[in-house]
C-alpha positions in Angstrom: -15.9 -12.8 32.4 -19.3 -14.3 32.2 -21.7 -13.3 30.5 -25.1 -14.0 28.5 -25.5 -13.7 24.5 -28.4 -14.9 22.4 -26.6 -15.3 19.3 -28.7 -15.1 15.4 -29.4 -19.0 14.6 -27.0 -18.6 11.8 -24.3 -17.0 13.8 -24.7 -20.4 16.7 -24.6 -22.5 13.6 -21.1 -21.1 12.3 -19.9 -21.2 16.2 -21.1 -25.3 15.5 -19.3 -25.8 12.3 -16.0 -24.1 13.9 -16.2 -26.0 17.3 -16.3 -29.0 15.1 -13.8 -28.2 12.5 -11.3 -27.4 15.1 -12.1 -29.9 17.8 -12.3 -26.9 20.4 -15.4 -25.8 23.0 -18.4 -23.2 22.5 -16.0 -20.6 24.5 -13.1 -20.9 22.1 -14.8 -21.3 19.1 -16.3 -17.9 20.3 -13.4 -16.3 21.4 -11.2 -17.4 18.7 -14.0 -15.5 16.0 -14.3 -12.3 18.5 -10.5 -12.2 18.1 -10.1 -13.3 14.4 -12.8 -10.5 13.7 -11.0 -7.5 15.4 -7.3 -8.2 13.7 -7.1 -6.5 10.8 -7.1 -8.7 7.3 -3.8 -8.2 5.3 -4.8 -11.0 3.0 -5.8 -8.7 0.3 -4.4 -6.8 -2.6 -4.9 -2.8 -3.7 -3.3 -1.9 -7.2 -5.0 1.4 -8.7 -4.2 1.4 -12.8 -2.5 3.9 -14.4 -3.0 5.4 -18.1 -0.4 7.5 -19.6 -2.3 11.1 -20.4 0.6 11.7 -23.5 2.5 14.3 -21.1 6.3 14.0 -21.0 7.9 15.6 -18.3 11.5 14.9 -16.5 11.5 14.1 -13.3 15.5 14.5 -13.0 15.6 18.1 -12.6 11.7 18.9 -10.5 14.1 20.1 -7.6 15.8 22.1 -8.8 13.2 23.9 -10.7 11.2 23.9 -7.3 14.4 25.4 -5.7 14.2 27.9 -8.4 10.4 28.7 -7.7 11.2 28.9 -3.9 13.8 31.4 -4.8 11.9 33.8 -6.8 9.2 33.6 -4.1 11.7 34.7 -1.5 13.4 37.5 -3.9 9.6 39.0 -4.4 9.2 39.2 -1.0 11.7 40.9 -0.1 11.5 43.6 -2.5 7.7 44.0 -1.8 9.0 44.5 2.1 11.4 47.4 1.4 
């Protein structure tokens, strides 16, 4: 496709350094940042810190106390339905 852009003078003088840097035209040094700029970046790192808050609890034994929960949930609603 063919088309007209007026690009920022800044913007045509990154297009300059990257034709250069790569040895390539004005089209791919376009087309290669168009591209580059719509892949998503996985060059980065997210870790969120964590602080203990002093509560001890055991994990071993959350489903059955959840089954437990579910239970009496059930049992109430069946006696609330007779």
């Amino acid at each position: 496709m063919r088309t007209t852009v007026t690009l920022d003078p800044d913007v045509e003088q990154l297009l300059h350094e990257r034709m250069t840097a790569r040895g390539v035209s004005f089209k791919q040094a376009l087309n290669d940042a168009v591209r580059e700029s719509s892949t998503p970046r996985v060059d980065y790192f997210f870790e969120t810190p964590s602080r203990s808050i002093g509560l001890r609890y055991d994990a071993t034994k959350a489903l059955q106390i959840a089954g437990e929960l579910e239970d009496e949930e059930i049992l109430t609603k069946m006696r609330a339905g007779r």
